[in-house]
C-alpha positions as CSV (number, residue, x, y, z in Angstrom):
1,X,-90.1,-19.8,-137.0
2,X,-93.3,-20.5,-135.0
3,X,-95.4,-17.4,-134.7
4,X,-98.5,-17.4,-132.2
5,X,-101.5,-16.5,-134.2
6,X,-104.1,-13.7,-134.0
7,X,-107.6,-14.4,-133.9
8,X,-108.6,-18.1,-131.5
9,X,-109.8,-18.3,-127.7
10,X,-109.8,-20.9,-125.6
11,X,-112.7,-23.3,-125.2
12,X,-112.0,-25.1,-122.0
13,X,-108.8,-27.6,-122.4
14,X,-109.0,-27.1,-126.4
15,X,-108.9,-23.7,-128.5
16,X,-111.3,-22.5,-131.2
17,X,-109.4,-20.3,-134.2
18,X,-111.6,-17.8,-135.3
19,X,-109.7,-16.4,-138.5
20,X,-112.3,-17.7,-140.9
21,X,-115.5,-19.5,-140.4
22,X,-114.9,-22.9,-140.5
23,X,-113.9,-21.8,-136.7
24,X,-112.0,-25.3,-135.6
25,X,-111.7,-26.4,-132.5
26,X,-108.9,-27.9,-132.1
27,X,-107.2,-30.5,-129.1
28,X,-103.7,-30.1,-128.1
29,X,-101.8,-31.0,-131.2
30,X,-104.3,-30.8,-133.7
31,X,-104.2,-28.7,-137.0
32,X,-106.9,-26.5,-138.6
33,X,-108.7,-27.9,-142.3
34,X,-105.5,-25.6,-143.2
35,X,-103.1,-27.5,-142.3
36,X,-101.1,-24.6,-141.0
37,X,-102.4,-23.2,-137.8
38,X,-101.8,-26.1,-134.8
39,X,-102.8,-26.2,-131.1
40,X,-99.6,-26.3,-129.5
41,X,-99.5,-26.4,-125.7
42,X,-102.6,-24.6,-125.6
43,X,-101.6,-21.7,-128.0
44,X,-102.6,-21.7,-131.6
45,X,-99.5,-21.5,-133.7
46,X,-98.8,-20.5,-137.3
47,X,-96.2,-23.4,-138.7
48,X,-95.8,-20.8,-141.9
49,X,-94.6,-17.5,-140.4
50,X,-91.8,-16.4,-142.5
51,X,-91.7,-19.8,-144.6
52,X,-93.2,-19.0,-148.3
53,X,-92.9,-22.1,-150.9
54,X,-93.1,-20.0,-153.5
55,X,-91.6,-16.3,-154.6
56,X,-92.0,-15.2,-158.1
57,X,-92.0,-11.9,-160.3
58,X,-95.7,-11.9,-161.9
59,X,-97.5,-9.6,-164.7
60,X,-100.4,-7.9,-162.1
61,X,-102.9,-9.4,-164.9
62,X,-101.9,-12.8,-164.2
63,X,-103.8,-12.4,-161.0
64,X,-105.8,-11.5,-162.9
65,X,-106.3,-7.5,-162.1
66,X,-107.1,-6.1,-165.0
67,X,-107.6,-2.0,-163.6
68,X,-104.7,-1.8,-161.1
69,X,-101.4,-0.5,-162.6
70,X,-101.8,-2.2,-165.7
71,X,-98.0,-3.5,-167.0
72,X,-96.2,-3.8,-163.6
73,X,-94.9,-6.9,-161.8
74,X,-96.0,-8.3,-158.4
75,X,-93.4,-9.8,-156.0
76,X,-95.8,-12.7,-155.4
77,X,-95.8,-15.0,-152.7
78,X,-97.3,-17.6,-151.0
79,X,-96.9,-20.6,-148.2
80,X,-98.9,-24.4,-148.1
81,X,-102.2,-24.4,-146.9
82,X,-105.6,-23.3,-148.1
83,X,-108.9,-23.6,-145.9
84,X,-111.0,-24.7,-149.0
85,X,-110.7,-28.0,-150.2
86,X,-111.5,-27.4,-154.1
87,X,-111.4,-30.8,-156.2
88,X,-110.1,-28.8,-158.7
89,X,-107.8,-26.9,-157.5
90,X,-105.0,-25.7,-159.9
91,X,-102.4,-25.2,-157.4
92,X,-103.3,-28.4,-155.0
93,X,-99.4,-29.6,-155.1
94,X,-99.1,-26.7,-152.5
95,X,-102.2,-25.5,-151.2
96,X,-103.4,-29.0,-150.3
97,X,-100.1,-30.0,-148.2
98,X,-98.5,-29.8,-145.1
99,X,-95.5,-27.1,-144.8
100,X,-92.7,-29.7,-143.7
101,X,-93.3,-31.3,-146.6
102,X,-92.0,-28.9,-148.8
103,X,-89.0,-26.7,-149.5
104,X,-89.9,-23.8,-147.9
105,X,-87.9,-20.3,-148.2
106,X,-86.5,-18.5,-144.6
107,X,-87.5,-15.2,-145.8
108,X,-88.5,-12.2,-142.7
109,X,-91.0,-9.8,-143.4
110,X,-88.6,-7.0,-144.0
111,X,-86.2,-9.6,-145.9
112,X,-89.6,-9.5,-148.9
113,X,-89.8,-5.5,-149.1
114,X,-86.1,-5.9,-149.8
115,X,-86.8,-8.6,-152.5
116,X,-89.6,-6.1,-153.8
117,X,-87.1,-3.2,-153.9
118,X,-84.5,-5.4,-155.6
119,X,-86.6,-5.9,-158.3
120,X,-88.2,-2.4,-158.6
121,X,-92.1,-3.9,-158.4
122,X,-94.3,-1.3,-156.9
123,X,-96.9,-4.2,-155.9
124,X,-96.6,-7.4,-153.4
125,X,-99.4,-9.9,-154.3
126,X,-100.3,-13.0,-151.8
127,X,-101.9,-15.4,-153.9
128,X,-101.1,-18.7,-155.8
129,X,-102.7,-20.4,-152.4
130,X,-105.1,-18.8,-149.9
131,X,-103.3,-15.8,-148.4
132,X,-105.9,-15.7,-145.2
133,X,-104.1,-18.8,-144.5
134,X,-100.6,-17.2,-144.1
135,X,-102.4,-14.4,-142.0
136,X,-99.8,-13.0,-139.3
137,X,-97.1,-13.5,-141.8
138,X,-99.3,-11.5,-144.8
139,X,-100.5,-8.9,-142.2
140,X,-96.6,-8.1,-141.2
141,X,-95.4,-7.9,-144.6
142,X,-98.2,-5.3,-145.8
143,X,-97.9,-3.1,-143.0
144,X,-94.0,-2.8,-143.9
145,X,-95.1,-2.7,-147.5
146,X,-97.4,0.4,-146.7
147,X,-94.3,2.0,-144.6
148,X,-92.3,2.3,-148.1
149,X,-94.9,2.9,-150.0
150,X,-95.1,-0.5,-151.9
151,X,-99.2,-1.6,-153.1
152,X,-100.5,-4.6,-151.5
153,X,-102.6,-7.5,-153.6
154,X,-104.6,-10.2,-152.6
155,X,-105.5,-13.3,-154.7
156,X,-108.3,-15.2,-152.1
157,X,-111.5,-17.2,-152.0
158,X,-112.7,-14.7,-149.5
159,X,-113.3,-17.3,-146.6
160,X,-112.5,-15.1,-143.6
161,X,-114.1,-13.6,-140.6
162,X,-115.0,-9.9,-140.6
163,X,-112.9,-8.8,-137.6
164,X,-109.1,-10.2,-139.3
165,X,-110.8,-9.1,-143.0
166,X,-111.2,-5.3,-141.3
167,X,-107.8,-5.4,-140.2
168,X,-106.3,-6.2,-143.3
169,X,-108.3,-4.2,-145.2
170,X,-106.2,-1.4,-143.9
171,X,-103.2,-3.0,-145.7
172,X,-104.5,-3.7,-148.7
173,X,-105.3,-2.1,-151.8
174,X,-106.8,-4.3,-154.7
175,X,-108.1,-7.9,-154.4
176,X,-109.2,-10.6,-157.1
177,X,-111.6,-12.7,-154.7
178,X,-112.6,-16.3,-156.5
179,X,-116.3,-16.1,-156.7
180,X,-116.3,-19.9,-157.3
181,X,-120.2,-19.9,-157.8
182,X,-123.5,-18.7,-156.4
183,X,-124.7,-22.0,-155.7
184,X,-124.1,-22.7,-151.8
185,X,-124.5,-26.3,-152.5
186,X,-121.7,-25.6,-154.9
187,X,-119.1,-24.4,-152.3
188,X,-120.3,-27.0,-150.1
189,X,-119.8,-30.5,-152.4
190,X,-116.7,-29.1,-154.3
191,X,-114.7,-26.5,-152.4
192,X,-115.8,-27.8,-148.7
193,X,-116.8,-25.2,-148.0
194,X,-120.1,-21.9,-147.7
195,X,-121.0,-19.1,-150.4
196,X,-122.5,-16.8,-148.1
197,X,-119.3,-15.7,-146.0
198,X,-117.6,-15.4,-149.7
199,X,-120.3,-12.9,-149.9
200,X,-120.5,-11.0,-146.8
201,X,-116.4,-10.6,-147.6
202,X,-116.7,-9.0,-150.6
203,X,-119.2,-6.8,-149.5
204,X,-116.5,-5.6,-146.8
205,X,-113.9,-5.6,-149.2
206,X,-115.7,-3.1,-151.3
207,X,-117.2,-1.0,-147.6
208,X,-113.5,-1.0,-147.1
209,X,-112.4,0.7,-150.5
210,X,-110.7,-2.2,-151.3
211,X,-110.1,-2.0,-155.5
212,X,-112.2,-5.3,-156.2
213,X,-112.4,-7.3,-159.6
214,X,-113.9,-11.0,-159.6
215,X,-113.1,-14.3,-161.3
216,X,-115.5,-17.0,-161.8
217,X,-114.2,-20.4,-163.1
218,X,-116.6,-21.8,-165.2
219,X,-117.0,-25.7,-164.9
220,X,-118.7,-27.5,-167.6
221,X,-121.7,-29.3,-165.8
222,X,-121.4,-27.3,-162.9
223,X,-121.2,-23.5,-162.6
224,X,-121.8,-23.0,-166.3
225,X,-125.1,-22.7,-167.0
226,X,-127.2,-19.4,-168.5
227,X,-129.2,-19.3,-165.0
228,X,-126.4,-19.2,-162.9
229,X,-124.3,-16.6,-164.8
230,X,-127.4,-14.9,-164.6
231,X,-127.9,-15.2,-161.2
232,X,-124.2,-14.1,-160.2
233,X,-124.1,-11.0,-162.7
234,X,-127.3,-9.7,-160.9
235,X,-125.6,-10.0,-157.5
236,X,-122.9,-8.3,-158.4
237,X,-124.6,-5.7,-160.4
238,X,-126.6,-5.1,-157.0
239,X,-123.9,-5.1,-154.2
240,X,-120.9,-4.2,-156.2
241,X,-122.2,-2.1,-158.7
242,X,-122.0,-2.2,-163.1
243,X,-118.2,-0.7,-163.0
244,X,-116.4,-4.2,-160.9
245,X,-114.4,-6.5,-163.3
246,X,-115.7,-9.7,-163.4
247,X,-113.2,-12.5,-165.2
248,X,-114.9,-15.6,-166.7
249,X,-112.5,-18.0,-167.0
250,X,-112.0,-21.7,-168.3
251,X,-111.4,-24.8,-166.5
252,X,-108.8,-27.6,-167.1
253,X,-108.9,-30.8,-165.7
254,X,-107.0,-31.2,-163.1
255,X,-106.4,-32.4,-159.0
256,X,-109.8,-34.5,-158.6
257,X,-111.3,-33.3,-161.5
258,X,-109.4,-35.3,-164.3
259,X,-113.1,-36.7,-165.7
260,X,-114.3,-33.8,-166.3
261,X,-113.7,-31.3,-170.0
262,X,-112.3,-28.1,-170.7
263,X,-114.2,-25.4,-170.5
264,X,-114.9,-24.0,-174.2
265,X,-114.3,-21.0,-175.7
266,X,-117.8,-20.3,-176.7
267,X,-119.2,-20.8,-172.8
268,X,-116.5,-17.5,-171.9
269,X,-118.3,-15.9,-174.7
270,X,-121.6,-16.9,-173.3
271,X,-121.2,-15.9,-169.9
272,X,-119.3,-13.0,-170.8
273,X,-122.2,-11.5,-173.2
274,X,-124.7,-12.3,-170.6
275,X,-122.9,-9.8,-168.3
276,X,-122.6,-7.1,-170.7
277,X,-126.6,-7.7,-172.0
278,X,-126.8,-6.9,-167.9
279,X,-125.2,-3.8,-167.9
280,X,-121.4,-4.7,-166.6
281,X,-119.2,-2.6,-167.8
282,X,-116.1,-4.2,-167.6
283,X,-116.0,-8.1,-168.5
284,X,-113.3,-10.3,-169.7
285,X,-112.2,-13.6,-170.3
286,X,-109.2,-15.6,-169.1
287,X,-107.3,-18.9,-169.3
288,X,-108.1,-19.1,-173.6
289,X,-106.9,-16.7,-176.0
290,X,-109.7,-14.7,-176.2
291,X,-108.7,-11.1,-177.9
292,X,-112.2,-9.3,-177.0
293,X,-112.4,-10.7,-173.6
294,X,-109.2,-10.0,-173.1
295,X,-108.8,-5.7,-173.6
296,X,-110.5,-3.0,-172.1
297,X,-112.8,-0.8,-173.8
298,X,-114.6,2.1,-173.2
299,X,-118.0,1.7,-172.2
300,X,-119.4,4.9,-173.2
301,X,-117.5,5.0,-177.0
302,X,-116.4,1.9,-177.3
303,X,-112.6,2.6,-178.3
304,X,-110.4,-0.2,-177.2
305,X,-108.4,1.5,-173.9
306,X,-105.8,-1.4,-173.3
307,X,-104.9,-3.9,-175.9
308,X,-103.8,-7.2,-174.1
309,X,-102.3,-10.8,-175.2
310,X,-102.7,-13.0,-172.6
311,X,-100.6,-11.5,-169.6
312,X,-98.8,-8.9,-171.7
313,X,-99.9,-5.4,-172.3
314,X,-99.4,-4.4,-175.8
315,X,-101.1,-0.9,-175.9
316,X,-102.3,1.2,-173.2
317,X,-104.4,4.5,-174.6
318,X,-105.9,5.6,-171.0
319,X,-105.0,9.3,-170.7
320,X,-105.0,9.6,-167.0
321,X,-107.6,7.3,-166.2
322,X,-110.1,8.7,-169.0
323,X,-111.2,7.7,-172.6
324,X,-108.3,9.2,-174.5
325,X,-111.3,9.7,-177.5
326,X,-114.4,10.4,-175.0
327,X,-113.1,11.8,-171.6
328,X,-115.0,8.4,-170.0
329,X,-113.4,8.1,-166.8
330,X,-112.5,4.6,-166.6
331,X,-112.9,3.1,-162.6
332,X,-109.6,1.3,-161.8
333,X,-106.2,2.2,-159.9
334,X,-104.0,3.7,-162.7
335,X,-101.3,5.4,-161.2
């Protein structure tokens, strides 16, 4: 199904999409650096609407959220597309590609609260590639999620526009945005694309009571040095405040980046110590088996709250969102 989209205006004979800020103007037949949204006949169209190319029952850490209903599934889903271009993108078989030339699902938006139901998930996460992408189609199912009382996720790189990122704010409840590094040149050589609307989103996300948690991917040569962790823990420490999750996870080569090597277990360790010698509270570790980067403690006694192994929670002590040993009220989403 072709779906107009929200969010474009005309610009004499072409149309300008203004859903995130690479804002393409586009001539009669031409597609967005998404791939997904096209000029046709003077009408920008989403080619995704009700098409997902992938539908799968994940662990809520995977995402990873690490304070938000620790234990339960996500019906997770996603369509092609992305409007980064990351050369090391995990999931570039899909996000990288044009929809026709996969094996996309028919499913409604009514037809995926019915697949949530039918596997008793309380959550819906868009994610695996870049939900902002899949807009109309994300938008549609939330508001139906809300209805029946079903949590909405979001997995993104935060590349949107203020005015669609208000609107779904409504919708959503928790979000794990890819802080891919506070380097602008950064986003601009390897993701094609600008930190400072990465920012701004966040920022709303958290205005909008949005339960945020961040992941950095740390690239060896790249992203990975002391000043830029540094650099990043401070920002968040300032606009987010000392209680927001912030994963630190490893790299593996892959996509464009086959030359480069794995990120090490003693760089997670690194960054992740820098953070908490900052005054983050809540820091962890993903992508390597990393026991101590992988739990959540409590910052004020230091018990260990919820034991983890890699997506799996093995122990969860949190006595209505408190310290069972101290009281501590632990920030998160919890029931």
């Amino acid at each position: 199904m072709e779906k107009e989209a929200l969010y474009w205006k005309k610009l004499g004979k072409d149309i300008q999409c203004q859903l995130c800020p690479h804002f393409c103007v586009l001539k009669k037949g031409e597609r967005g650096k998404c791939k997904v949204r096209k000029n046709i006949n003077g009408k920008l169209i989403s080619l995704v609407y009700n098409k997902p190319c992938s539908l799968a029952l994940d662990p809520i850490e995977k995402k990873p959220l690490y304070h938000f209903l620790p234990g339960e599934k996500a019906l997770s889903i996603a369509t092609a597309g992305c409007n980064l271009h990351c050369s090391h993108c995990q999931n570039w078989e899909i996000s990288q590609c044009h929809p026709e030339k996969l094996r996309n699902l028919e499913l409604k938006p009514e037809e995926i609260i019915k697949e949530a139901k039918e596997n008793k998930t309380k959550i819906i996460s868009y994610t695996y590639t870049e939900p902002t992408i899949f807009y109309e189609y994300m938008l549609d199912i939330s508001k139906l999620a809300k209805e029946k009382k079903i949590k909405n996720t979001t997995v993104t790189n935060g590349f949107i526009n203020p005015e669609p990122l208000n609107e779904l704010c409504r919708y959503i409840d928790a979000s794990n945005i890819d802080l891919k590094s506070i380097d602008d040149e950064f986003y601009r050589q390897v993701c094609g694309a600008r930190l400072q609307p990465v920012l701004e989103s966040i920022k709303l996300m958290k205005k909008n009571n949005v339960w945020i948690e961040l992941t950095n991917l740390l690239i060896p040569g790249l992203n990975d040095s002391t000043e830029q962790i540094e650099k990043l823990v401070d920002w968040v420490k300032k606009n987010l405040g000392k209680d927001t999750p912030v994963h630190f996870t490893a790299f593996y080569p892959t996509y464009k980046m086959l030359n480069l090597p794995s990120t090490p277990l003693i760089t997670l360790r690194k960054a992740r110590n820098i953070a908490l010698s900052k005054g983050l509270r809540y820091v962890y570790t993903g992508n390597l088996q990393d026991e101590e980067g992988n739990n959540t403690y409590c910052p004020k006694c230091r018990e260990m709250l919820i034991k983890r192994k890699f997506f799996e929670v093995i122990e969860n002590k949190l006595k209505k969102g408190k310290c069972f040993n101290c009281g501590e009220k632990i920030p998160g989403v919890w029931h």
